[in-house]
N, C-alpha and C positions, 0 to 999 in steps of 0.2 A: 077404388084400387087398394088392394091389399099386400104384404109382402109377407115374406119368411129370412132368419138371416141364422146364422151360427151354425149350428148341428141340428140344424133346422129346429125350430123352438116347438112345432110341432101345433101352432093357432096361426091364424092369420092376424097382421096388427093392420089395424088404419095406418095409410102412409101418413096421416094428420103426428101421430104418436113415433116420437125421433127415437133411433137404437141408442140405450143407455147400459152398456153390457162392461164391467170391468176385462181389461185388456189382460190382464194377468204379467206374467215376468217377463223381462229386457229378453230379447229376440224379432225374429221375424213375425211378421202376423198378416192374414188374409180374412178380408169380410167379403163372405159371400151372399147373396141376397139374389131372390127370384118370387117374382111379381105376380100377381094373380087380378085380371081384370074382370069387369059389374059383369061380364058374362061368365064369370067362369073356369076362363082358360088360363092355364096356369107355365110359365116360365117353365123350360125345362132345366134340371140342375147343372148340366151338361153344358147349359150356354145361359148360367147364372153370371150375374152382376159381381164384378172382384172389385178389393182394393185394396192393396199391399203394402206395408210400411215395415218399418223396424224399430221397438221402443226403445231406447234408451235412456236410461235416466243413471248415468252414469259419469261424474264431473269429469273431462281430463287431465293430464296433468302437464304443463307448458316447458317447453325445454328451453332454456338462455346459452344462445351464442355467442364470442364474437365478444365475451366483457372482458373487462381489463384484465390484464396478466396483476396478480399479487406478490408486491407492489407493484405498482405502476405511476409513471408521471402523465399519466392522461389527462388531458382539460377536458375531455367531452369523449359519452357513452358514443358507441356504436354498435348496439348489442342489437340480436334480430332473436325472435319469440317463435319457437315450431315447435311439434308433439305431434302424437298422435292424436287424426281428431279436431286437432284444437286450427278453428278460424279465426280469433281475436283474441284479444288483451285486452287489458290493465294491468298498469305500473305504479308503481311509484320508489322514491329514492329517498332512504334514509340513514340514518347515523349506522355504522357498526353496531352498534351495543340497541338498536329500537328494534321491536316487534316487527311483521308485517301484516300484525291485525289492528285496528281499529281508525279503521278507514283512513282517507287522505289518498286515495288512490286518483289518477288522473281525470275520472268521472264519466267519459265515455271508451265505449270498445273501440280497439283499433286493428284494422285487418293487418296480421302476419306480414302481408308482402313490404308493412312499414317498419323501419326498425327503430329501435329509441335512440335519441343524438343530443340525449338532455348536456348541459357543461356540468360537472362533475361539482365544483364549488372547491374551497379552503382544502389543503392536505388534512388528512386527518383518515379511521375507517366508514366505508360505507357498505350498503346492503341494496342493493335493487330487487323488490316484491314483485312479481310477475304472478295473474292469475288468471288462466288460458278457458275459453269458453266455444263447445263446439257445437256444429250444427243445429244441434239439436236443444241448445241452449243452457245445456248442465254447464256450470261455470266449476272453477274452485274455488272452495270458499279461501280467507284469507288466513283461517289458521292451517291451510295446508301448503300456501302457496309456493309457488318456486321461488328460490332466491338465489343469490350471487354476489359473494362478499370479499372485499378487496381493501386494500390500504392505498391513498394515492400519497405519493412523496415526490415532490417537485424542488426538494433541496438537495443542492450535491453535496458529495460530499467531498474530505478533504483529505487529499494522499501524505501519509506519513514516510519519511525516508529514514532510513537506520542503514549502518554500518557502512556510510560511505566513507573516502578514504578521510586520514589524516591532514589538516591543512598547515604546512604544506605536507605533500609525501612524497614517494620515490615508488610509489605503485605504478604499476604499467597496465592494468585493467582492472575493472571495477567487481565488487561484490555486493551488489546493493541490493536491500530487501523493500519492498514498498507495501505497507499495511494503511490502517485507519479504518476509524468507526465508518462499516458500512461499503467498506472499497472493496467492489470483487473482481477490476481490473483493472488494468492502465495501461497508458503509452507514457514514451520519453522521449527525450534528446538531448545530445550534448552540445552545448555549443561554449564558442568562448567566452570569457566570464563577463567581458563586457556587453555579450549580446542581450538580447528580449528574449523570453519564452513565448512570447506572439509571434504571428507571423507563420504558424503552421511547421512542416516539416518533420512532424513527430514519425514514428516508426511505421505507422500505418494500420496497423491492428492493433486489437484491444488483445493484454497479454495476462494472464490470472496471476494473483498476489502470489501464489505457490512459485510462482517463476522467478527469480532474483535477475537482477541486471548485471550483465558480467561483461560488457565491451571492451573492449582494447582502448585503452586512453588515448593515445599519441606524442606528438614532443612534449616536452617543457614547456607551460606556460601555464596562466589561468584558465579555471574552464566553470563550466555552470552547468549542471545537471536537471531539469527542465522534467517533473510527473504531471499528468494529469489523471485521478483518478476516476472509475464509475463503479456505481452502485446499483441492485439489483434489481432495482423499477427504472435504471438506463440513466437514471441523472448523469453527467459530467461536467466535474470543475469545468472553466471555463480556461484558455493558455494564460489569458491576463492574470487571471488566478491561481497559475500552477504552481505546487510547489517545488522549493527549490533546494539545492545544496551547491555551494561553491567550494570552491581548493584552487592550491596552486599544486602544479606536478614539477617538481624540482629533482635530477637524478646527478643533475652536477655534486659528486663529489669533493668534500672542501681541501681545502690546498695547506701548503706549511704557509703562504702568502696571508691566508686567509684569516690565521690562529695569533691573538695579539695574548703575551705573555707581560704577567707581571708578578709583585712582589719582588721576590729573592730572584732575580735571573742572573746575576753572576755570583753564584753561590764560593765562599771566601772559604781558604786551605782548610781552616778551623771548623770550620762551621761541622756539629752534629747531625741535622735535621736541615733539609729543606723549605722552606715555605714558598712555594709556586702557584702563581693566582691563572687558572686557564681560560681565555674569554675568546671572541671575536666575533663578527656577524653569524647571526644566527646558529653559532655554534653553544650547540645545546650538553654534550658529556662528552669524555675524554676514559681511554685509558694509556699507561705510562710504564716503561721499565727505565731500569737503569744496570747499563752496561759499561764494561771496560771502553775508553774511548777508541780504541782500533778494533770494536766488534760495528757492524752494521745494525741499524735500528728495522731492520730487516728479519726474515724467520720467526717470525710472533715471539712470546716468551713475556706476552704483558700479563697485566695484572687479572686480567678474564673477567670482570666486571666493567659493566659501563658506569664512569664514576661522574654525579652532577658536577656542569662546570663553577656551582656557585661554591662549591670546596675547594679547598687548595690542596698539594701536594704537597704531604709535609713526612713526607719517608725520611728513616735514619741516612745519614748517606755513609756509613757503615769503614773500612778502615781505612788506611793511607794509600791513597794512589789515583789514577785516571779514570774519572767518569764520565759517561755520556748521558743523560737523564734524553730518552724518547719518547715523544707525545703522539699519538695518534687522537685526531676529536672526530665524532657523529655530530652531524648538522641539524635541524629541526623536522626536516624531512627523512631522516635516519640515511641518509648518504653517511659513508666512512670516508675517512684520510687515508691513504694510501700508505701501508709502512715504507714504501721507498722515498716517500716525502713526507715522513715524521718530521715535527715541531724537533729540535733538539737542544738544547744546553749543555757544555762539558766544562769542567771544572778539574783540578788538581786538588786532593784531598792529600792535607802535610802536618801532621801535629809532631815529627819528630826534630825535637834542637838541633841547629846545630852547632859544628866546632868552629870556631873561630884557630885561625893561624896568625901569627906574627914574624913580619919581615923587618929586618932594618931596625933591630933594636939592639944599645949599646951590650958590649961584649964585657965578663971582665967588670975590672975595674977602669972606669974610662973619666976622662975630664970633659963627656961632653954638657954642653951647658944645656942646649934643646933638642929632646927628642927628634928623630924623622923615620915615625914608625907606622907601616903598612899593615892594615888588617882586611885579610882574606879568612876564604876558606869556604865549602861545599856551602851553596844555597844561602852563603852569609852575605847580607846585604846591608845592615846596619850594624852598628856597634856599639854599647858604650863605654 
């Protein structure tokens, strides 16, 4: 039995003797072949022997699905391996900063329809090496392989609060900014200052740092403002953890009840200068005029500076006649005193002599033995 194959080679070979014909380049290919037997008769071309294939020798190249978002606080891959072409893998999983060649790969192929669920290992960067190998058994090598590079972080992080109110204040809503290393949003809550930031409740959405907190406060009392931040591989503080800001909201403005005076408070006819010591609970500054005593402490006309109460007032108290010295103070929470219920002090300011008169004094020449002589006269009160 003899054959023929290719473009027809143009001899007959013994079937004993195997076709050894180079295939030539990646494509389709067909070997055809018609047989000729010990008598003679020969295969017609027409209804020759076929056998079709396709060469490829071309590596694919593996697509990674499905890997961690960067950052990410993932404990464990679930990444799935497809391409074109490509029926299996090899992996493996290393630092950020290592190669994906020299070997250390998982060691056998693994079909696509499985995907990798290795744990991820310590925060830090890593790199997943995938190298896809298809039908046809062209693989990738490892200096070309596919990769997938990520940072895992499983630390939260921790919310910064600025510009909350004064403690205490007289604010009726909040302006509050929430930053920190790595925070790209938060929740809150307010509650009262003796509550827990456990316990849930928070706003319900995660809200971006760009957004400030501006609620409406409510009464007077203490309160406690309650962040939790997250960061952009999803960590978040935990509430036991949140951070916090406290104040008290005070709008009670202070009273004359309130304002405890000292030093000089009954300032004498004489006197040039005042010395007045301004104190009382929580009362923080003060300003002061001084008016004729039949004007009201009323209509402004103070001094237009808030003056600290740890100074005294020590104004001229300027020339003869009736004064009213009026105090208005600011609290710690910056509440004002009402000028209709200014602190007040009034005084008579008198540095002019006076005359002295006499009554009841002997006339003449007289034989009296003992005087009986009266001394009057405008604002005289003593004599000698």
């Amino acid at each position: 039995m003899l054959f023929r194959s290719g473009f027809y080679n143009g001899s007959w070979i013994d079937i004993s003797t195997p076709i050894n014909y180079p295939i030539g380049p990646d494509g389709d290919h067909k070997l055809c072949v018609i047989g000729q037997d010990d008598a003679g008769n020969i295969q017609l071309q027409s209804d020759a022997t076929t056998y079709q294939w396709t060469k490829d020798t071309v590596a694919p190249t593996a697509t990674i699905g499905g890997g961690p978002t960067n950052p990410s606080s993932d404990a464990n891959l679930n990444a799935t391996v497809s391409g074109t072409g490509v029926v299996d893998y090899q992996y493996k999983l290393v630092s950020g900063a290592s190669a994906c060649t020299g070997g250390g790969y998982n060691g056998s192929w693994i079909a696509i329809a499985t995907p990798i669920t290795d744990a991820i290992g310590a925060d830090g960067d890593y790199k997943l090496c995938v190298i896809g190998r298809d039908a046809a058994d062209n693989a990738q090598t490892e200096a070309s392989a596919s990769q997938h590079t990520w940072t895992r972080d499983s630390t939260a992080p921790t919310a910064t609060i600025t510009n909350g109110p004064a403690n205490p204040s007289n604010d009726t809503s909040l302006n509050v900014s929430v930053s920190g290393t790595g925070v790209l949003d938060y929740q809150y809550k307010i509650v009262s200052g003796a509550s827990l930031c456990t316990g849930g409740s928070y706003n319900g959405s995660w809200i971006a740092v760009a957004t400030a907190i501006t609620d409406a406060i409510g009464a007077d009392g203490d309160y406690k403002l309650c962040v939790i931040g997250r960061d952009n591989a999803a960590n978040a503080q935990t509430e036991a953890s949140a951070s916090t800001y406290t104040w008290t909201k005070d709008t009670s403005e202070p009273t004359s009840g309130d304002v405890v005076l000292g030093g000089q408070t009954s300032p004498g006819p004489q006197d040039s200068n005042l010395n007045v010591d301004v104190g009382g609970t929580n009362i923080d500054s003060y300003q002061y005029k001084i008016v004729d005593q039949s004007q009201p402490c009323t209509g402004g006309g103070y001094n237009g500076t808030w003056i600290d109460a740890s100074i005294n007032i020590t104004a001229a108290t300027g020339a003869d006649g009736d004064y009213k010295l009026c105090i208005i103070t600011q609290d710690t929470a910056g509440n004002i005193q009402d000028e209709s219920d200014a602190t007040t002090i009034v005084w008579t300011k008198d540095t002019t002599p006076p005359l002295a008169t006499i009554a009841g004094e002997p006339t003449g020449s007289s034989n009296t033995i003992v005087l009986d002589v009266t001394v009057a006269g405008t604002d005289v009160s003593h004599y000698q």
